[in-house]
Structure formats: C-alpha cells, structure tokens
ROSE-4610 file (N, C-alpha, C; in Angstrom, 1 decimal, always signed):
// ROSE-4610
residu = [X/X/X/X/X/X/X/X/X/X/X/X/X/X/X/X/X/X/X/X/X/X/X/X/X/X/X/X/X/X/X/X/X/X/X/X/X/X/X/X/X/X/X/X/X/X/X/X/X/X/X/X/X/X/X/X/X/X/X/X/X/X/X/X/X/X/X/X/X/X/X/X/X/X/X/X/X/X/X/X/X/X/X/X/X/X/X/X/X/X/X/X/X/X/X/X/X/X/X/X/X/X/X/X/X/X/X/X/X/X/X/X/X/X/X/X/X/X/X/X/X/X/X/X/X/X/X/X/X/X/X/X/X/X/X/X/X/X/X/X/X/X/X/X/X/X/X/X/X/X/X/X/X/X/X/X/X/X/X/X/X/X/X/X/X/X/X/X/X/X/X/X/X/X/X/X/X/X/X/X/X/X/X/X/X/X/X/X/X/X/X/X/X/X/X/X/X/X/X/X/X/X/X/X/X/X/X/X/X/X/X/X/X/X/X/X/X/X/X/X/X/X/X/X/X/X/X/X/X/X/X/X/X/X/X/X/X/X/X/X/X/X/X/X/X/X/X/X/X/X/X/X/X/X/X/X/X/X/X/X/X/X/X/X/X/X/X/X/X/X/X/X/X/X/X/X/X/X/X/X/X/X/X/X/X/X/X/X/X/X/X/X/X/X/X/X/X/X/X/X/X/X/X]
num = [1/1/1/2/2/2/3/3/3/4/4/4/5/5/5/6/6/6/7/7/7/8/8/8/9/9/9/10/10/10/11/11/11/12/12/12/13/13/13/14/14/14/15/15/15/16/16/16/17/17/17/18/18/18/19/19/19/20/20/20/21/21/21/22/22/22/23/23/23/24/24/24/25/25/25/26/26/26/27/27/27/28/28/28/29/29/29/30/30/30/31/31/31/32/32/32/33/33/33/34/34/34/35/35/35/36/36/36/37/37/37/38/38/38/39/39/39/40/40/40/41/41/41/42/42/42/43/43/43/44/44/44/45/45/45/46/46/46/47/47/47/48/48/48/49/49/49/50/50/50/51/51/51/52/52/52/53/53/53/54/54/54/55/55/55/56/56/56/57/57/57/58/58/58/59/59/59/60/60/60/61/61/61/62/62/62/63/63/63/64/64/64/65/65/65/66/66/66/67/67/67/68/68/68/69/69/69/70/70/70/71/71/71/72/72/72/73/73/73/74/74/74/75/75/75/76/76/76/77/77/77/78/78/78/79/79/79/80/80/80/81/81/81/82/82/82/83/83/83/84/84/84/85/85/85/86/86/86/87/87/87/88/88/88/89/89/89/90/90/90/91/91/91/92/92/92/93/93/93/94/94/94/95/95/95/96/96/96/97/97/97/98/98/98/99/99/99/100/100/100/101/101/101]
x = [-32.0/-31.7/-31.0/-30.9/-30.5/-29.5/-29.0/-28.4/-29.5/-29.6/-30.8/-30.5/-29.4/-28.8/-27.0/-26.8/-25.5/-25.3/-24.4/-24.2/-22.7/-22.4/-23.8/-24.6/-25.4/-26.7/-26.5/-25.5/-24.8/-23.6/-23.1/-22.0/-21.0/-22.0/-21.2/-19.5/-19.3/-18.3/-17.5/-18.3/-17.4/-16.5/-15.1/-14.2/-14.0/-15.3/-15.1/-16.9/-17.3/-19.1/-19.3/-20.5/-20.8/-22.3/-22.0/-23.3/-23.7/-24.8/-25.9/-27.0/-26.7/-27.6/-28.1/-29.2/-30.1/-30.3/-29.0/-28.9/-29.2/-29.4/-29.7/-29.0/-27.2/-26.2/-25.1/-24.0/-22.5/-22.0/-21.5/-21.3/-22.3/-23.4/-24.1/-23.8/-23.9/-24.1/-22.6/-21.1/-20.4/-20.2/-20.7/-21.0/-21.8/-23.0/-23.1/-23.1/-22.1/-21.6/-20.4/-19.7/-18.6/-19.0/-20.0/-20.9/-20.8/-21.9/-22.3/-20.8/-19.7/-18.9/-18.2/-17.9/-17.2/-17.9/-19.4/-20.0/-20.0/-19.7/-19.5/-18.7/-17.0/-15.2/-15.7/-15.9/-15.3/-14.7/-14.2/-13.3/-13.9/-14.6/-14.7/-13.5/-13.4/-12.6/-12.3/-11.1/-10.9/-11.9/-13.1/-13.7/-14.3/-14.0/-14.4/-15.8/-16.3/-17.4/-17.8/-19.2/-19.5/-20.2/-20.3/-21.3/-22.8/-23.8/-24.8/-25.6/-26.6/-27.4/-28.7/-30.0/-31.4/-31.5/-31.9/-32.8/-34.1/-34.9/-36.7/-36.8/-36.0/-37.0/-35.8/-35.4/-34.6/-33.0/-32.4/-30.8/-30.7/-29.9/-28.9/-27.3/-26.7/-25.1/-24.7/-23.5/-23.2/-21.5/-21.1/-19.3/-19.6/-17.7/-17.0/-16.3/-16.8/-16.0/-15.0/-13.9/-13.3/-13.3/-13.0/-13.1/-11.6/-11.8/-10.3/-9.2/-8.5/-7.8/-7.1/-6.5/-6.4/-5.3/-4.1/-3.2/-3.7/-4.8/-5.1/-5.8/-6.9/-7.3/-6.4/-4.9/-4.0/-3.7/-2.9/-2.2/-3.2/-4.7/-5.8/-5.8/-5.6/-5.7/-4.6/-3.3/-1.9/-2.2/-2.7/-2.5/-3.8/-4.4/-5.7/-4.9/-4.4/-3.7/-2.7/-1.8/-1.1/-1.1/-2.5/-3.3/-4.0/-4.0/-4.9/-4.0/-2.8/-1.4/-0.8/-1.1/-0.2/-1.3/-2.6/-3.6/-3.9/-3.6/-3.5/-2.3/-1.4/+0.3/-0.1/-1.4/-0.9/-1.5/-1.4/-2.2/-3.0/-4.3/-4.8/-5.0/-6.2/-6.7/-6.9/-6.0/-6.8/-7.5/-8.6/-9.2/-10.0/-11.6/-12.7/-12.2/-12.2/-12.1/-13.3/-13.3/-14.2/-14.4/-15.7/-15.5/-16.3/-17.0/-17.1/-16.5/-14.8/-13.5/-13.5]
y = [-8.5/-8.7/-7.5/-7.7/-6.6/-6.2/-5.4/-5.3/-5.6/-6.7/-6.6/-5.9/-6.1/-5.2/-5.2/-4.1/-3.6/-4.2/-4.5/-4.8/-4.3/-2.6/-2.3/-1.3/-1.0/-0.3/+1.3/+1.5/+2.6/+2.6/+2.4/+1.9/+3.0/+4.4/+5.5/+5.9/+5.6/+5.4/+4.1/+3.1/+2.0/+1.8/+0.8/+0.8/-0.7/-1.8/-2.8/-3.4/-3.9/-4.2/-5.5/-5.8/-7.1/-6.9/-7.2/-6.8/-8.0/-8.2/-8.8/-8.8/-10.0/-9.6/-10.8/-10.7/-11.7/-12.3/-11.9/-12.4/-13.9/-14.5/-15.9/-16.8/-16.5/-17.2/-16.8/-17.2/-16.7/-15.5/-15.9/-15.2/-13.7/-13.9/-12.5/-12.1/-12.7/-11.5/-11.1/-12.0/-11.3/-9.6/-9.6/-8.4/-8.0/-7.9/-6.6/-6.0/-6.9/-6.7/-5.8/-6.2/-4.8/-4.0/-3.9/-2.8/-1.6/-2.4/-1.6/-1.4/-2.2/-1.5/-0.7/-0.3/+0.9/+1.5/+2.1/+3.2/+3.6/+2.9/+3.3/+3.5/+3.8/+4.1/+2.8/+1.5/-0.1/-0.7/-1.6/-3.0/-4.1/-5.4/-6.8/-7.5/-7.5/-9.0/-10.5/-10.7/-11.9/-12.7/-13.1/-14.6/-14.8/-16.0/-16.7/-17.5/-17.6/-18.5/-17.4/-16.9/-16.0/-17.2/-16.4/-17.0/-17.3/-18.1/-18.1/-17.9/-17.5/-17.4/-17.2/-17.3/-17.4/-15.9/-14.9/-14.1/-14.1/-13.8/-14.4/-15.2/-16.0/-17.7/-17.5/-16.7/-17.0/-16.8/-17.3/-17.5/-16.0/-15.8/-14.2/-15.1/-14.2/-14.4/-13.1/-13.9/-12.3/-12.2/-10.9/-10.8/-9.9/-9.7/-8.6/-7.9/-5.9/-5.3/-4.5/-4.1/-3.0/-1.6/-0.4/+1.2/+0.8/+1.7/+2.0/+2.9/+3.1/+4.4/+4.8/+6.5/+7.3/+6.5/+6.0/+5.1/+4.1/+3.7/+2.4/+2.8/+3.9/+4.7/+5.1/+6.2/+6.2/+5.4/+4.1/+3.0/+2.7/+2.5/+1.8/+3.3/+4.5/+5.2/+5.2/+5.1/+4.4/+3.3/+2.2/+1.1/+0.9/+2.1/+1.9/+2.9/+4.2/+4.5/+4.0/+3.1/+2.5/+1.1/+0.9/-0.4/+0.4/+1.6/+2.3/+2.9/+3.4/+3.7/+2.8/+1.2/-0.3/-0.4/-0.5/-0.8/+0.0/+1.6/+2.2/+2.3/+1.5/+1.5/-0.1/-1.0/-2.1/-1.7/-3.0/-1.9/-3.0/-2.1/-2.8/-3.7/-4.5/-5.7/-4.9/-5.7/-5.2/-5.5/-7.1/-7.7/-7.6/-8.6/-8.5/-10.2/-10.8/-11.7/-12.5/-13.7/-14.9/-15.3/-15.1/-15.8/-17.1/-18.0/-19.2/-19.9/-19.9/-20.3/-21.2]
z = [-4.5/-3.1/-2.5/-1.4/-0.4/+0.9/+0.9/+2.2/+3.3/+4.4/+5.4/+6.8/+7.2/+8.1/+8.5/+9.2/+9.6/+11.3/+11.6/+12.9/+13.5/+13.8/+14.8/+13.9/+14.6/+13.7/+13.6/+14.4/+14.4/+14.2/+12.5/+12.0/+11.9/+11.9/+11.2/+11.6/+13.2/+14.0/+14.3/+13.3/+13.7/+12.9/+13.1/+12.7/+11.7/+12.4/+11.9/+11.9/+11.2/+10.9/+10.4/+10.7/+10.2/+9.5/+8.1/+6.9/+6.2/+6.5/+6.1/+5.0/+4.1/+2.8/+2.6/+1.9/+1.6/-0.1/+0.1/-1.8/-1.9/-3.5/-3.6/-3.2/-3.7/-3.1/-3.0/-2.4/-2.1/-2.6/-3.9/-4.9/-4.7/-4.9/-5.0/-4.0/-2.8/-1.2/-1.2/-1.8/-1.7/-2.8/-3.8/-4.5/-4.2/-3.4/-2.6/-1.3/-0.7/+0.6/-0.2/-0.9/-1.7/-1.8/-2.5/-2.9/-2.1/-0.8/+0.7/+0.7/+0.8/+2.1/+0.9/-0.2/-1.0/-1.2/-1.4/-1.0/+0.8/+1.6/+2.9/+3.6/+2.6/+3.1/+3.9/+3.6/+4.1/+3.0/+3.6/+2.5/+3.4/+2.3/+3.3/+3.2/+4.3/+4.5/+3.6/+3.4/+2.1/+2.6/+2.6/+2.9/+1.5/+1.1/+0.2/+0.1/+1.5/+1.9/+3.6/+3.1/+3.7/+4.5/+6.2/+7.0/+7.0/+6.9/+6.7/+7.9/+8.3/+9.5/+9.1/+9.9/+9.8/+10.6/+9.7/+10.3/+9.9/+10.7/+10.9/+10.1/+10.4/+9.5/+8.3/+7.9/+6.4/+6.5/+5.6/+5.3/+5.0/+5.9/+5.0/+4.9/+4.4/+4.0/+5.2/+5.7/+6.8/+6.2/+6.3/+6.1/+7.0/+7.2/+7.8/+6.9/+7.1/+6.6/+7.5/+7.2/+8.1/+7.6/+8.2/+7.8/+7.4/+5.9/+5.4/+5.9/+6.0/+7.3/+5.4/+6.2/+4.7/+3.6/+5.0/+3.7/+3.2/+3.7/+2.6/+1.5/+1.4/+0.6/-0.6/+0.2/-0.8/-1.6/-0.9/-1.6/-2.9/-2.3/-3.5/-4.7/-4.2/-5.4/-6.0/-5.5/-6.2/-7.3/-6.4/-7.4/-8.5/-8.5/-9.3/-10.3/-10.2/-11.3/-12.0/-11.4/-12.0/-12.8/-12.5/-13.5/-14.7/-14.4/-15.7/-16.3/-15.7/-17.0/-17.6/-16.8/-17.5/-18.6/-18.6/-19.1/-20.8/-20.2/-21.5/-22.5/-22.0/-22.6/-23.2/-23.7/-23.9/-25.4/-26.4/-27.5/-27.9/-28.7/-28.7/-29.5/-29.8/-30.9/-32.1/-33.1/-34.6/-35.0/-34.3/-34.9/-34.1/-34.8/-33.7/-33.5/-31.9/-31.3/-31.6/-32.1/-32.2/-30.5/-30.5/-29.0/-29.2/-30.4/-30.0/-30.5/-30.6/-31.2/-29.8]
C-alpha cells in the first residue's frame, strides 16, 4: 500500500498537510503516514483513529502531519540520544529468553 496523496499538492512550503494512504487498515496507514511524514521534516499528529474517506470509489485513511520547526528537531535528537545512552548502560541477558514460557 501507499501514500495516495498530499493535501496541498504543493506541500514543500507548507507548514501543516493532510496525507493520504490506502493501506489495508488503521494501524498500517498510521505507519506509513510516519513513514511519509519523517522522510519529509513532518511529525503526524497523536490520532489514534485516522479519518476514513472514499477517494474514487475506495477507502483511504487520511491524518494530519505538521513541519517540525529546528527546536523540535533538536529536542527529538536530545531525547533520542539520551534513550540510546539509558539503553546502552542497562546490561545485558545472559541467557537466551524462552519465548513460549
């Protein structure tokens, strides 16, 4: 499935967009509506239950992302290093984990 369109179609200057995907269900169109909007300096919007609408005859899933401005960028490269310095300070398993326990 796919991104099917941007609204507006001339997103490169916009600040806030509405992306449309035609994934199977919820869940999927919300991973790749992330997708689209962090390959495109966006973040979507917390919705949990994306909008559904009929383009030509078929269901897309629609969200809203917004453009990241530079401090929000910083802060995420902040707190992304500081989950991967908590992360490498934990130690690890000495065992291999049963997972049908």
């Amino acid at each position: 499935m796919t991104i099917v369109a941007v609204d507006p179609k001339d997103w490169a200057a916009a600040n806030v967009v509405q992306v449309d995907s035609d994934a199977k269900d919820n869940p999927h169109a919300i991973d790749e509506i992330e997708e689209w909007a962090a390959k495109n300096g966006f973040a979507r919007v917390n919705e949990n239950w994306l909008r559904q609408i009929l383009r030509n005859g078929h269901r897309v899933f629609r969200g809203v992302c917004y453009r990241l401005t530079e401090q929000e960028q910083q802060g995420s490269a902040s707190i992304r290093q500081a989950n991967a310095e908590a992360l490498g300070k934990l130690p690890e398993t000495p065992h291999l984990v049963d997972a049908d326990r």
